[in-house]
C-alpha positions as CSV (number, residue, x, y, z in Angstrom):
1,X,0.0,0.0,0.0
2,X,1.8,2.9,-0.9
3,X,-0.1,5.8,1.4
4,X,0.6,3.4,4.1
5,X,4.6,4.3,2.6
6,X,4.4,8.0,3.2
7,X,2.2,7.7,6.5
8,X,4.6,6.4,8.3
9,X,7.7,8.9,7.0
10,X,5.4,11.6,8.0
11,X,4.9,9.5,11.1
12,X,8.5,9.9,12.3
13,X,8.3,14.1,11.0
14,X,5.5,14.0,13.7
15,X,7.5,12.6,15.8
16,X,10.3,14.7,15.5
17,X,8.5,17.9,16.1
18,X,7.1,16.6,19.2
19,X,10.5,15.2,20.4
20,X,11.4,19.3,19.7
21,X,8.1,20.1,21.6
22,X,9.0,18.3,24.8
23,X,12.6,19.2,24.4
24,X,11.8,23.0,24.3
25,X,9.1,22.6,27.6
26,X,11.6,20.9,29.6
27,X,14.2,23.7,28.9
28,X,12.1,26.2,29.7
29,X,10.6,24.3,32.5
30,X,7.0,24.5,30.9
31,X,4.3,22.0,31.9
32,X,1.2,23.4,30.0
33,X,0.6,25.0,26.8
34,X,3.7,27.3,26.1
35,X,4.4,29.4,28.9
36,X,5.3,32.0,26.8
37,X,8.2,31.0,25.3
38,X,9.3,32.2,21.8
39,X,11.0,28.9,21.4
40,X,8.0,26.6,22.6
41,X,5.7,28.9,20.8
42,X,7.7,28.1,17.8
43,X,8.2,24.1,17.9
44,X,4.0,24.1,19.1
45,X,3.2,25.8,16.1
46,X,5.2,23.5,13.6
47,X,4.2,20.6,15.5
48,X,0.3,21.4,15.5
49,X,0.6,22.9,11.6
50,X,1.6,19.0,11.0
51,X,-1.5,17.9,12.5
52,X,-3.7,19.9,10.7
53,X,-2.5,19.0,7.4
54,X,-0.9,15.6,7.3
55,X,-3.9,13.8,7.7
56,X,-6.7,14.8,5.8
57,X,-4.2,14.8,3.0
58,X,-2.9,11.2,4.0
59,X,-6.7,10.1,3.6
60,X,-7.7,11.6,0.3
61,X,-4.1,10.1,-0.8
62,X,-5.8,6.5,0.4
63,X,-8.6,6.9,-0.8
64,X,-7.1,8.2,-4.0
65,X,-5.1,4.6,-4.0
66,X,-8.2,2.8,-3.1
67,X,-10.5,4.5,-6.1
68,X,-7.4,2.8,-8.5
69,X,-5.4,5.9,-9.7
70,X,-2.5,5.4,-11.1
71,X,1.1,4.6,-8.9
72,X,2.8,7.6,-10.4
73,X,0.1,9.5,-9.5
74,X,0.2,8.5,-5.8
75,X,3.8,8.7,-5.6
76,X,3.7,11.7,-6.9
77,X,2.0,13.2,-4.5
78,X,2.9,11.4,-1.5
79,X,6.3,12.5,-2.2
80,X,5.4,16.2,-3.0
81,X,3.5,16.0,0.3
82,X,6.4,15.2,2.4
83,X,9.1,17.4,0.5
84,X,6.2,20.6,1.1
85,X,6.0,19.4,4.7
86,X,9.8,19.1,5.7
87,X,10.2,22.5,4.0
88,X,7.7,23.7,5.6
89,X,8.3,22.6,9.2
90,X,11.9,23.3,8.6
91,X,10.5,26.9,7.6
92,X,9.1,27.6,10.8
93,X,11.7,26.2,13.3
94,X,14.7,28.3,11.7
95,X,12.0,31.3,11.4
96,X,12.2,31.5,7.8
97,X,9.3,32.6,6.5
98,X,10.3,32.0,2.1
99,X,10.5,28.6,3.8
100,X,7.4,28.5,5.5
101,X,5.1,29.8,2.5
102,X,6.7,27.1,0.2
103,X,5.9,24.1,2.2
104,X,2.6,25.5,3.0
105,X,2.0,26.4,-1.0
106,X,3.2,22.6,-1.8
107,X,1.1,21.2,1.3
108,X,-2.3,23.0,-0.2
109,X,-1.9,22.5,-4.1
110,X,-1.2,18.7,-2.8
111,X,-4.8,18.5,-1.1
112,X,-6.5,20.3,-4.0
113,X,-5.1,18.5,-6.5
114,X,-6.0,15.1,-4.5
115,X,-9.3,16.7,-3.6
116,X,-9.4,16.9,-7.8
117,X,-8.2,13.8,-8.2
118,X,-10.9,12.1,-6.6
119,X,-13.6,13.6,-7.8
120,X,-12.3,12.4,-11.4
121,X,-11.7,8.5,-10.0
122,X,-14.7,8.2,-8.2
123,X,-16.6,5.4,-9.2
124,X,-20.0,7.1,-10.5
125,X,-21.5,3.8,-11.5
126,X,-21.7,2.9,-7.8
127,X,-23.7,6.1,-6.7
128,X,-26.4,5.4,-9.4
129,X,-27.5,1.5,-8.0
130,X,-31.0,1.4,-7.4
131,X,-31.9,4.0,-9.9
């Protein structure tokens, strides 16, 4: 299965920013939320931008795989999913925001075009049974 392939690479990414989550509240000596700490502030908001977009795009890639499209096709964008989130992750811990917009303008014209993508490999035929 090949979105079970770029689920788990941005698995460990997830991981890693919440390894750099804990790290930065246990500097800072931070139990709760961020304490007001630029750095904290700054890992939370990488780690929780991952969370917003990493899975509703790994799903419409599955369900992209499971309507039949293509392999280059899912490849495709499973890889242009990962390369826009590492940049843009990347973007936000070193507080470089040409960075940032890039893997945030990969990330979205990856859920579009997967949103698009569905749409045309949807299997109308099954929608239409008992008509």
């Amino acid at each position: 299965m090949i979105t079970a392939f770029y689920a788990a690479i941005l698995a460990f990414l997830m991981c890693w920013l919440s390894l750099n989550v804990i790290k930065a509240r246990r500097k800072n000596k931070v139990r709760y939320a961020d304490g007001g700490i630029e750095e904290l502030q700054i890992a939370r908001s990488a780690h929780s931008n991952a969370v917003d977009y990493i899975p509703l795009t790994l799903i419409l890639l599955f369900l992209l795989e499971y309507n039949g499209a293509a392999l280059w096709l899912l490849h495709t964008a499973g890889m242009f999913l990962v390369v826009g989130r590492i940049i843009h992750c990347k973007g936000i811990l070193t507080e470089n925001f040409k960075r940032r917009v890039l893997g945030m303008q990969i990330t979205i014209w990856v859920i579009i075009i997967l949103a698009s993508l569905n749409l045309i490999y949807l299997p109308f035929e099954k929608f239409a049974v008992g008509f």
